[in-house]
Backbone as a chain_set.jsonl record, in Angstrom:
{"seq": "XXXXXXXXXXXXXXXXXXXXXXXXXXXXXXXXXXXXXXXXXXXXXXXXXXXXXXXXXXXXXXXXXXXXXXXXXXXXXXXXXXXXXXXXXXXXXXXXXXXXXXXXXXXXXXXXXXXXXXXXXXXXXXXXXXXXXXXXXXXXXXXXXXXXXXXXXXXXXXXXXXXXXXXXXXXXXXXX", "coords": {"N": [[27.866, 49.33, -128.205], [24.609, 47.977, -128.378], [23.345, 45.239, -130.358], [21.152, 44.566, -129.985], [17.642, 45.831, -130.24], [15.368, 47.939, -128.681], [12.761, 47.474, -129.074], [12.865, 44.89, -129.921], [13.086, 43.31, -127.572], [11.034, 44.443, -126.284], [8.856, 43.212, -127.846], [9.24, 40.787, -126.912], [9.001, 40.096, -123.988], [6.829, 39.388, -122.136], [2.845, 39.807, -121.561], [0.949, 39.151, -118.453], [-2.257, 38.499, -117.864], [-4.281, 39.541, -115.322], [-2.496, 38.411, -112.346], [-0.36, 39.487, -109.928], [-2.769, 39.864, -109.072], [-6.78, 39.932, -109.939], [-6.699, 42.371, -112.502], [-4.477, 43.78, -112.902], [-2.086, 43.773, -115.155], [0.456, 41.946, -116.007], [4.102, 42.295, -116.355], [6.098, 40.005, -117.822], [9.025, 38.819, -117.691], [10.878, 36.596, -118.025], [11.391, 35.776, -120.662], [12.835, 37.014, -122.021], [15.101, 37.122, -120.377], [15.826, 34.652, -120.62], [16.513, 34.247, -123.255], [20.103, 34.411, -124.389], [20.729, 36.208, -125.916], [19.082, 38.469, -126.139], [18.939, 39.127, -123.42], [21.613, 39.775, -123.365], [21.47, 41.77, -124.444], [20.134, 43.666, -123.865], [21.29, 43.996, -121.203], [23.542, 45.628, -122.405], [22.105, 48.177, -123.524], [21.049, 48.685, -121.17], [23.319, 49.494, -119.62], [24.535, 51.143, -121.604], [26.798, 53.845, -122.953], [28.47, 54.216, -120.575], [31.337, 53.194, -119.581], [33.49, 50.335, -118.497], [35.101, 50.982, -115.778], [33.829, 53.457, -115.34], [32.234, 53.856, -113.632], [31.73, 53.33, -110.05], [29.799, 51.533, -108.406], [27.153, 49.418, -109.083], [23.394, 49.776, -108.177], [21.028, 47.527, -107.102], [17.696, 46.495, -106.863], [16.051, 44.581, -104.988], [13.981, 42.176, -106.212], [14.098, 40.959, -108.868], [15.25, 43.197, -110.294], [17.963, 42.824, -108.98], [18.997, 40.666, -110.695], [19.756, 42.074, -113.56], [21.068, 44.894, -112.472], [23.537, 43.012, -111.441], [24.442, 41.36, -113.446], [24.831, 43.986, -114.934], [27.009, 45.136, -113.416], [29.194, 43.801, -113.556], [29.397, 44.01, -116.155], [30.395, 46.292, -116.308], [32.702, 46.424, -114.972], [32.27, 47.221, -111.941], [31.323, 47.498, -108.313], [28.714, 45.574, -107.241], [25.697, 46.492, -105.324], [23.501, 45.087, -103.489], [20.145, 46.53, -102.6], [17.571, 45.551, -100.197], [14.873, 43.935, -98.943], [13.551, 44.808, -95.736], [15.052, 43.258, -93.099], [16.399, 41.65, -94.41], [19.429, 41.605, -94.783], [22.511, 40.835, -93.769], [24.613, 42.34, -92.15], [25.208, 45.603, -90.143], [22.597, 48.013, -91.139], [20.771, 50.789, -92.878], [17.917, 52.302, -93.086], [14.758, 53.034, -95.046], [11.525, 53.363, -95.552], [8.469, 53.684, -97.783], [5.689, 54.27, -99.513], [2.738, 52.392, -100.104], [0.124, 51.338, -102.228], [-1.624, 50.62, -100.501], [-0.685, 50.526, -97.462], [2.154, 50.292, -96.044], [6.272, 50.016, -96.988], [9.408, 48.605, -96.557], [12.733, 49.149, -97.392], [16.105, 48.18, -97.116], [19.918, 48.985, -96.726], [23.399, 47.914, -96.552], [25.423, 49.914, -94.306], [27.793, 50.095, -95.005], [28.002, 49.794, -97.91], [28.413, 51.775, -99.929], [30.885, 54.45, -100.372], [30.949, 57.767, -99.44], [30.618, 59.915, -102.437], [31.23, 58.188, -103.896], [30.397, 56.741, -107.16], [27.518, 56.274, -108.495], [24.933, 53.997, -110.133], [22.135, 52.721, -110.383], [20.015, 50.434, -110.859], [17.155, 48.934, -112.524], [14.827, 46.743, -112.677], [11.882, 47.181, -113.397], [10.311, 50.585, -113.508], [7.442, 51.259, -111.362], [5.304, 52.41, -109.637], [7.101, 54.02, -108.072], [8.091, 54.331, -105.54], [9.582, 52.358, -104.453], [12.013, 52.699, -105.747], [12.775, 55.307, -105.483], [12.952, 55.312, -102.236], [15.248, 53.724, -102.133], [17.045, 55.591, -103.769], [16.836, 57.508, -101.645], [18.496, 56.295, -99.4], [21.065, 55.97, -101.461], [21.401, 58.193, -100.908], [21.742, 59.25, -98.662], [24.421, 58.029, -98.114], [26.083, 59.394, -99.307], [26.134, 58.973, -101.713], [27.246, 59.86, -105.623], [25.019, 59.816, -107.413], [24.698, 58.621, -110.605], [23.037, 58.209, -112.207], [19.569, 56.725, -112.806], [18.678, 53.481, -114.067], [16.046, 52.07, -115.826], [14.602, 48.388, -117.121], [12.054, 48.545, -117.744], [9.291, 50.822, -118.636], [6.443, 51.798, -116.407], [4.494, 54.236, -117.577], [1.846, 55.567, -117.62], [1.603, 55.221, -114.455], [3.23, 56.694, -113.612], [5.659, 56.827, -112.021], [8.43, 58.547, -112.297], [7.687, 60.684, -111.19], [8.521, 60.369, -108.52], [10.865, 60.243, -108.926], [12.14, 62.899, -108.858], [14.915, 65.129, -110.287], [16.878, 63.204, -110.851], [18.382, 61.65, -113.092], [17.053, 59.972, -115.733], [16.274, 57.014, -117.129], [14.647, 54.667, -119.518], [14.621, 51.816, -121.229], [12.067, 50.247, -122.183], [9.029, 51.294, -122.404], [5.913, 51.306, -121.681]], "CA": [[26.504, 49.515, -128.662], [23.447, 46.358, -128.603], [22.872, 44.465, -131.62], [19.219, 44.175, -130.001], [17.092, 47.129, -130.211], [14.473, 48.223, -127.223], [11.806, 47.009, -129.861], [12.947, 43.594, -129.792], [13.032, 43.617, -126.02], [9.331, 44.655, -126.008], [8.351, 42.398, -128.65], [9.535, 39.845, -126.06], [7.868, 40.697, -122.578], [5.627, 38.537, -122.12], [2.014, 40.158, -120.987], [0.235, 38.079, -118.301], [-3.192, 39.267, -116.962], [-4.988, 39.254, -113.821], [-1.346, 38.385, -111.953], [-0.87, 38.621, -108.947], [-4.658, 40.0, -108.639], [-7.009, 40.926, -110.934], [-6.963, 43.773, -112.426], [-2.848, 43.97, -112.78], [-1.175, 43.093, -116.533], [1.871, 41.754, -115.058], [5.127, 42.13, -117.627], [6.689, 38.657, -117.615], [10.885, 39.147, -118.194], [11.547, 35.804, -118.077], [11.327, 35.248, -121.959], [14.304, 38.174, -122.244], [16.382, 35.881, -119.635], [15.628, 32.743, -121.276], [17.321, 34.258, -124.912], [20.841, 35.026, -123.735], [21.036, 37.434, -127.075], [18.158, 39.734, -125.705], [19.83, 39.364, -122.306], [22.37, 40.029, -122.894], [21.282, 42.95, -125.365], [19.309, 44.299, -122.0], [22.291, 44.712, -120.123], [24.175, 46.57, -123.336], [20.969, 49.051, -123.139], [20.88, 49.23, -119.427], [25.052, 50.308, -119.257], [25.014, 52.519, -122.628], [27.05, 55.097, -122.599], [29.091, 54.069, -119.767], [32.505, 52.805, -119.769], [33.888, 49.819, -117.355], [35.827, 51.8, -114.677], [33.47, 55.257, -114.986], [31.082, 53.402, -112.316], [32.205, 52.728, -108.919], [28.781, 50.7, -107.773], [25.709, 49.443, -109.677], [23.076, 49.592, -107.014], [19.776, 46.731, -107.559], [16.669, 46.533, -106.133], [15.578, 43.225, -104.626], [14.401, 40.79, -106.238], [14.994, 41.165, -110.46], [16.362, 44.167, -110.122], [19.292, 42.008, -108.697], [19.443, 39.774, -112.277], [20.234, 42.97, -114.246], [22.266, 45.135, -111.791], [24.705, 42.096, -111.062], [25.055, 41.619, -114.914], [25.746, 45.541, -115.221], [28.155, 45.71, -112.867], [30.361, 43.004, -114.246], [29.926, 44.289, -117.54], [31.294, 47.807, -116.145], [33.599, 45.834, -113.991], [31.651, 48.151, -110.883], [30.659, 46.51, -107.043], [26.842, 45.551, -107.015], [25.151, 46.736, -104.112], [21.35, 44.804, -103.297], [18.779, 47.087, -101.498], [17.129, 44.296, -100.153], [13.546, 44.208, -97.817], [14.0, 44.916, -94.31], [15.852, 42.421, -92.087], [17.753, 40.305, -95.133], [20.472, 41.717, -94.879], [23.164, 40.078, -91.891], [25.385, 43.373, -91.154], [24.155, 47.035, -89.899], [22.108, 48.773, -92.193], [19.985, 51.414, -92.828], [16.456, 51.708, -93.551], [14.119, 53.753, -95.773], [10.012, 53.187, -95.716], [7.838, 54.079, -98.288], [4.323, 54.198, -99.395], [1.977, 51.651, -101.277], [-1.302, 52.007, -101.707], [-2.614, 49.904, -98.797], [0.38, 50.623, -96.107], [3.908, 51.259, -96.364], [7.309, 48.985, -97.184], [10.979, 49.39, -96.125], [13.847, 48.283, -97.814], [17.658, 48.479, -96.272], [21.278, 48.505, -97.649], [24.394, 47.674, -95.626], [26.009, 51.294, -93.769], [28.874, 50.844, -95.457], [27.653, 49.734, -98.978], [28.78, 52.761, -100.983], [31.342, 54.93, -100.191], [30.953, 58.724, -99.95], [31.346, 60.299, -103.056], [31.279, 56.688, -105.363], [29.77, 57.281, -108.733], [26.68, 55.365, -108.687], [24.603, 53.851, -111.184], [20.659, 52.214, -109.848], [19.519, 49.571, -112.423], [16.319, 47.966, -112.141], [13.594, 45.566, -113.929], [10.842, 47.916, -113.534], [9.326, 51.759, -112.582], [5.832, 51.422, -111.489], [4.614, 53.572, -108.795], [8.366, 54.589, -107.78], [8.362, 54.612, -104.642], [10.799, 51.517, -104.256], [13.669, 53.337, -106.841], [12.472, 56.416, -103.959], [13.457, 54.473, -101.324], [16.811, 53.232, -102.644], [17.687, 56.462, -103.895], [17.245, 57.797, -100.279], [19.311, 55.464, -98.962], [22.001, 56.306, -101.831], [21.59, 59.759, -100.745], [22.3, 58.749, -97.011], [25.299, 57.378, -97.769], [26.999, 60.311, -99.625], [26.563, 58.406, -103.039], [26.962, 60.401, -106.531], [23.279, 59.086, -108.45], [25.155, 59.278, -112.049], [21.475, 58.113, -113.568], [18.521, 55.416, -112.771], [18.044, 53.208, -115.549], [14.837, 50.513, -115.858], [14.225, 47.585, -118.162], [10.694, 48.525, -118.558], [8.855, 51.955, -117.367], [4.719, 51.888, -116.654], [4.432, 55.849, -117.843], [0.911, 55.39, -116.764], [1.686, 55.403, -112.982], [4.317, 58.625, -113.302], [6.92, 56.753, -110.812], [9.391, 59.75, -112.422], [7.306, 61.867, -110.496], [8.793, 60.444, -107.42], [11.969, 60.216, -108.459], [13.043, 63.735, -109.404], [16.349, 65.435, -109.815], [17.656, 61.553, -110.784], [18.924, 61.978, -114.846], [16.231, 58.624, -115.383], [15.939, 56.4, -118.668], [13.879, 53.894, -119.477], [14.266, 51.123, -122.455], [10.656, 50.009, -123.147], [8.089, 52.304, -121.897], [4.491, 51.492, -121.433]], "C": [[25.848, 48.15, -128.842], [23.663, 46.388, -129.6], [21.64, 44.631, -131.183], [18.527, 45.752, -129.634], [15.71, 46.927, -128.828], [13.033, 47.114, -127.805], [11.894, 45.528, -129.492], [12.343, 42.578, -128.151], [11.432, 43.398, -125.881], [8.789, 43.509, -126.304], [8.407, 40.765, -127.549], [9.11, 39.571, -124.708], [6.406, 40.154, -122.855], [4.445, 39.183, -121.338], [1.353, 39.261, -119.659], [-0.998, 39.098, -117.39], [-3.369, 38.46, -116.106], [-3.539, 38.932, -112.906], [-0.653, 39.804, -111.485], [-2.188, 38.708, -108.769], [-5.092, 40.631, -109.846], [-7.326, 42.322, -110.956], [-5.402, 44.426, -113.384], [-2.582, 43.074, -114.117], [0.099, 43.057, -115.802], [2.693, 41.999, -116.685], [6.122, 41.382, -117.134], [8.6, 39.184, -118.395], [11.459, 38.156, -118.567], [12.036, 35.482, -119.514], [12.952, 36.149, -122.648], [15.011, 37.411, -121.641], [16.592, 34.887, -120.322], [16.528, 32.696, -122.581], [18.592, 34.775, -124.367], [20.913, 36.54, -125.272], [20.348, 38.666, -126.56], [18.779, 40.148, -124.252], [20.54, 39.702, -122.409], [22.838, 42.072, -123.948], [21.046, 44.155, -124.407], [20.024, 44.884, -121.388], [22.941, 45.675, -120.86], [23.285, 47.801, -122.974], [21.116, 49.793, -122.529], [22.563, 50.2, -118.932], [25.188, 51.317, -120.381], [25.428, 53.545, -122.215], [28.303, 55.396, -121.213], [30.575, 52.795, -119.833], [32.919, 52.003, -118.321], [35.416, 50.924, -116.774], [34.807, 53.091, -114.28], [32.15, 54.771, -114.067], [31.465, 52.891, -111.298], [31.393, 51.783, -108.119], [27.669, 50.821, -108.651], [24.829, 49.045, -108.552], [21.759, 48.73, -107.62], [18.948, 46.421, -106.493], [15.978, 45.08, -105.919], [13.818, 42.882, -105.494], [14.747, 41.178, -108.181], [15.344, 42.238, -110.551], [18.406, 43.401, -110.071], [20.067, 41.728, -110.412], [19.881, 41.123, -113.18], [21.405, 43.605, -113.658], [23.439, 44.372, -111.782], [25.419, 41.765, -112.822], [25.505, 42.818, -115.299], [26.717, 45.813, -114.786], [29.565, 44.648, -113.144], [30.926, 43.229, -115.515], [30.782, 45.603, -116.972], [32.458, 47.506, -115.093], [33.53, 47.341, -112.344], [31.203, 46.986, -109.723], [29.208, 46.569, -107.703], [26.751, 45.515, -105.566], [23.42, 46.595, -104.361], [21.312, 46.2, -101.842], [18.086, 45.889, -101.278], [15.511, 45.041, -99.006], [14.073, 44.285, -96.375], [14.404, 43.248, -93.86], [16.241, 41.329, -92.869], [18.943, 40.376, -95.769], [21.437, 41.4, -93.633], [23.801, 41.417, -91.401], [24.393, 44.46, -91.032], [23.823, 47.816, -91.239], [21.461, 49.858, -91.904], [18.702, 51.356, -93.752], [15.912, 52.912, -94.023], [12.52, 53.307, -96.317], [9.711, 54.225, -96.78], [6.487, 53.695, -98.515], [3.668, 53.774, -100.351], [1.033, 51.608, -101.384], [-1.996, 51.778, -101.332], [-1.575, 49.54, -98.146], [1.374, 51.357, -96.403], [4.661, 49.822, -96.695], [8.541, 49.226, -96.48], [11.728, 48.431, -96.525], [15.216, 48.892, -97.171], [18.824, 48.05, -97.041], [22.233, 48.789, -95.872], [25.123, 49.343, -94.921], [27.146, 51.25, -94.758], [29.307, 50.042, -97.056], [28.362, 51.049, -99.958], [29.528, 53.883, -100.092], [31.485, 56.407, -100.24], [31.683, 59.472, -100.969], [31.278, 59.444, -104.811], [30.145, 57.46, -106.278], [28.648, 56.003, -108.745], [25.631, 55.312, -109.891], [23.104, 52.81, -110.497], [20.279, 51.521, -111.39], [18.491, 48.653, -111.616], [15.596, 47.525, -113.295], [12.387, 46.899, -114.2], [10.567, 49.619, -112.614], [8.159, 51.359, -112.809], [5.618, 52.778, -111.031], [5.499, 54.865, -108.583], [8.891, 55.013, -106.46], [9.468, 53.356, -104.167], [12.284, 52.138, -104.435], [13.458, 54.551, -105.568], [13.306, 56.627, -103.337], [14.959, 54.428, -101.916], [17.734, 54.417, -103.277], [18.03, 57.537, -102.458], [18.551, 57.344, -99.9], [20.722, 55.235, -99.245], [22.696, 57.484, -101.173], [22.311, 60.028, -99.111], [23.442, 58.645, -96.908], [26.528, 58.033, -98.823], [27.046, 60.031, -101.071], [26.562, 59.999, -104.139], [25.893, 59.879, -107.34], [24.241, 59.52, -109.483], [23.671, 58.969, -113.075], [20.625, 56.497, -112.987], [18.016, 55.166, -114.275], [16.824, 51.857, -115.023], [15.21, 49.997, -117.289], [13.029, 48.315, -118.803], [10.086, 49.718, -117.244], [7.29, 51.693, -117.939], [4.335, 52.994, -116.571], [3.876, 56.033, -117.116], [0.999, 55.837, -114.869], [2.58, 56.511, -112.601], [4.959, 58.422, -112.234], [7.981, 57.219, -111.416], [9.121, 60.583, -111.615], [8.177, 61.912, -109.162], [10.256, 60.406, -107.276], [13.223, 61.87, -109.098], [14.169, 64.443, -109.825], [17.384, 64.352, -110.311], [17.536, 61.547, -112.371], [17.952, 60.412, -114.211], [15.895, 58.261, -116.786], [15.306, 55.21, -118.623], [13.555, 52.902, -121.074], [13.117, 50.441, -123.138], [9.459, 50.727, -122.26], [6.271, 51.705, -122.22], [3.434, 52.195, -121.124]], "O": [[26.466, 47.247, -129.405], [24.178, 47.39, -130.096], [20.84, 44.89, -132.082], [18.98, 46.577, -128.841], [15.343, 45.889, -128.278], [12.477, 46.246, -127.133], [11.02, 45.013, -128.794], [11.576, 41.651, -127.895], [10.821, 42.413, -125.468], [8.289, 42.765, -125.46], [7.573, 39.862, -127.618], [8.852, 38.379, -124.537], [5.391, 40.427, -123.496], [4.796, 39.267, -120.161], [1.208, 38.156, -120.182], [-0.8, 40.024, -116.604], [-3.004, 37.3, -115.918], [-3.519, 40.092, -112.497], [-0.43, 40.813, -112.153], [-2.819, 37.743, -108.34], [-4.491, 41.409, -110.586], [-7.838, 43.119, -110.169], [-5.373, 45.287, -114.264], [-2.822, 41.867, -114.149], [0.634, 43.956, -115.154], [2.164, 41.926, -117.794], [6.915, 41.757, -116.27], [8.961, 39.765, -119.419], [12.431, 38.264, -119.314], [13.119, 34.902, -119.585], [13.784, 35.818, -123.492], [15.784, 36.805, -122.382], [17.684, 34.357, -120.525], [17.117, 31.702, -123.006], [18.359, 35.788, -123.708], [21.206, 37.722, -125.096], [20.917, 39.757, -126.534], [19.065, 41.313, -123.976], [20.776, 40.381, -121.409], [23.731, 42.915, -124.031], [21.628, 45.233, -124.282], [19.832, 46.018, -120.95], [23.088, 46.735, -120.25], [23.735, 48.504, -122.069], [21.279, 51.005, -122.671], [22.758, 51.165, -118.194], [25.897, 52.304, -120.186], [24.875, 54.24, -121.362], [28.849, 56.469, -120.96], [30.454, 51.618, -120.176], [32.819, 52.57, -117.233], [36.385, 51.374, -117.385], [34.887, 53.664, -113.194], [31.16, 55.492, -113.944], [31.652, 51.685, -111.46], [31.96, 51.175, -107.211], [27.196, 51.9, -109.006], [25.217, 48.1, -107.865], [21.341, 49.194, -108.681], [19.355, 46.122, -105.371], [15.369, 44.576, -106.863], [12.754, 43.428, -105.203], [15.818, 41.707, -108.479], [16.279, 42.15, -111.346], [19.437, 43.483, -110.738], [21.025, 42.208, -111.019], [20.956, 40.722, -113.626], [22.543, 43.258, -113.976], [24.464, 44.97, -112.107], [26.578, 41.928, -113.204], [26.528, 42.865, -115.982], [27.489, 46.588, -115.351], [30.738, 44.914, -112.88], [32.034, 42.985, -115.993], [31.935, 45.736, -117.383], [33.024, 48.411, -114.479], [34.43, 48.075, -111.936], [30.825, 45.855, -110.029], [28.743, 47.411, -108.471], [27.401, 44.834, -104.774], [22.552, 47.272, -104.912], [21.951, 46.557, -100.853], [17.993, 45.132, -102.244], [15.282, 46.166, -98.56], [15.112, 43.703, -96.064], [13.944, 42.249, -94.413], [16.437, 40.218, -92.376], [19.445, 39.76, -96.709], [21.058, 41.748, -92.515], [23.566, 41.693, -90.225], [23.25, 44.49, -91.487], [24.6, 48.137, -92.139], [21.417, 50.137, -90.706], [18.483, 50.674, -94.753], [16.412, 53.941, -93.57], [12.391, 52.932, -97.482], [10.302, 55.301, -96.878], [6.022, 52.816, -97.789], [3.71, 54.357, -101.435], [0.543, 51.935, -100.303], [-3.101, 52.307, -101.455], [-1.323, 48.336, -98.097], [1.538, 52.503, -96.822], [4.065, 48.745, -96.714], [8.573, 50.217, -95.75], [11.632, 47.233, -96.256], [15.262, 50.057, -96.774], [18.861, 47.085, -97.803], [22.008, 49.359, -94.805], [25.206, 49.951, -95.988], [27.466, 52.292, -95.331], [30.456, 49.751, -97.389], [28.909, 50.566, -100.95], [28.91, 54.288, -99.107], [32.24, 56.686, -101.171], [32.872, 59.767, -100.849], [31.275, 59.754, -106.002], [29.371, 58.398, -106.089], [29.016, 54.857, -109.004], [25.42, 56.313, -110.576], [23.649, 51.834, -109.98], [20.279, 51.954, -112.542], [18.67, 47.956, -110.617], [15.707, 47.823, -114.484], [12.227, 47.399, -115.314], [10.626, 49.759, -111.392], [7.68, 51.103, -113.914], [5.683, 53.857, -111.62], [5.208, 56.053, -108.718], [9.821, 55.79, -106.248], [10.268, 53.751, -103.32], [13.276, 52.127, -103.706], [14.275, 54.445, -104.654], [14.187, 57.486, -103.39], [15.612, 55.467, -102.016], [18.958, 54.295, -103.324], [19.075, 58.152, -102.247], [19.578, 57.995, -100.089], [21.548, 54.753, -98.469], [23.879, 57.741, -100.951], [23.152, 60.824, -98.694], [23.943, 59.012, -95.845], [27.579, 57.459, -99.11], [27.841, 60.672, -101.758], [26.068, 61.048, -103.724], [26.439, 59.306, -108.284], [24.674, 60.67, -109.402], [23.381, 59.357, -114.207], [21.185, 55.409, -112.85], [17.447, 55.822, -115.148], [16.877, 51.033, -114.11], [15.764, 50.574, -118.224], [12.937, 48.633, -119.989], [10.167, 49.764, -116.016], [6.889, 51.491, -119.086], [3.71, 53.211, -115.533], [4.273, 56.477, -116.039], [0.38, 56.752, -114.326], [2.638, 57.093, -111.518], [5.076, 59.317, -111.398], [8.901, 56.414, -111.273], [10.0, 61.319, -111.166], [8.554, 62.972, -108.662], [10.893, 60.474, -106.225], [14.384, 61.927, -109.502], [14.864, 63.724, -109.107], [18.593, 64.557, -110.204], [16.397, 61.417, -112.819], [17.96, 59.888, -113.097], [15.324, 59.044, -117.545], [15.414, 54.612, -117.552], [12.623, 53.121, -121.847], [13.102, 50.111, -124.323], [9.286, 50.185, -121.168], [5.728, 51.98, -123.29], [2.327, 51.658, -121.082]]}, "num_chains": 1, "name": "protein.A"}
């Protein structure tokens, strides 16, 4: 169980407006990295409830996604598997487009990233829209995974990216 409560967490998330364009309150993480106590409170949070061995892969979503996932899966002594953007990954992959709201995206994981069956665990920095976590849950789904639960750092209610990810047990430690 954390010592640091979700509260704290919040209290810490740095706001920044207009970033990248205006219009957009960005939520700055770095200030949670920067304290290893809250960091490392974050990752307690983000794994609750889960026991090293009862996760066979924490899966993270490029780019801070990564910084959490890779800390979860060491704490649960579990592989980390990046979803990464199309073409940065070196072996064969597969691919999964989704939709933003001026085009599309596509992110890709390795073919033989997760093993049919593995007990997976999706940890990221943020739900916005949800079509990224979407994506990457496709892509789990492709590849025979068990989804045991998507967790975020920080969910933007507002935008209802649960909507897109249904069916997916989904928690969320500071909610906006």
């Amino acid at each position: 169980m954390s010592t640091v409560t979700a509260l704290e967490i919040e209290q810490a998330i740095r706001n920044v407006p207009d970033f990248p364009k205006p219009g957009i309150q960005f939520k700055d993480i770095t200030p949670v990295l920067a304290d290893a106590r809250l960091f490392a409170g974050a990752i307690d949070l983000l794994t609750e409830n889960y026991a090293p061995g009862s996760v066979d892969a924490i899966v993270g979503i490029d780019a801070r996604g990564f910084i959490f996932a890779a800390a979860a899966a060491l704490k649960l002594k579990a592989g980390f598997v990046p979803v990464r953007k199309v073409g940065k990954l070196p072996f064969k992959t597969i691919e999964q487009s989704y939709d933003l709201e001026y085009g599309t995206n596509t992110v890709a994981m390795h073919v033989d990233a997760i093993k049919p069956g593995a007990r997976v665990l999706l940890v990221d920095d943020l739900l916005a829209t949800g079509g990224t976590s979407a994506a990457a849950i496709a892509l789990m789904n492709q590849l025979g995974a068990h989804i045991l639960e998507v967790r975020f750092l920080i969910e933007l209610k507002f935008l209802d990216g649960r909507s897109k990810i249904p069916g997916v047990p989904t928690r969320s430690i500071v909610v906006y």
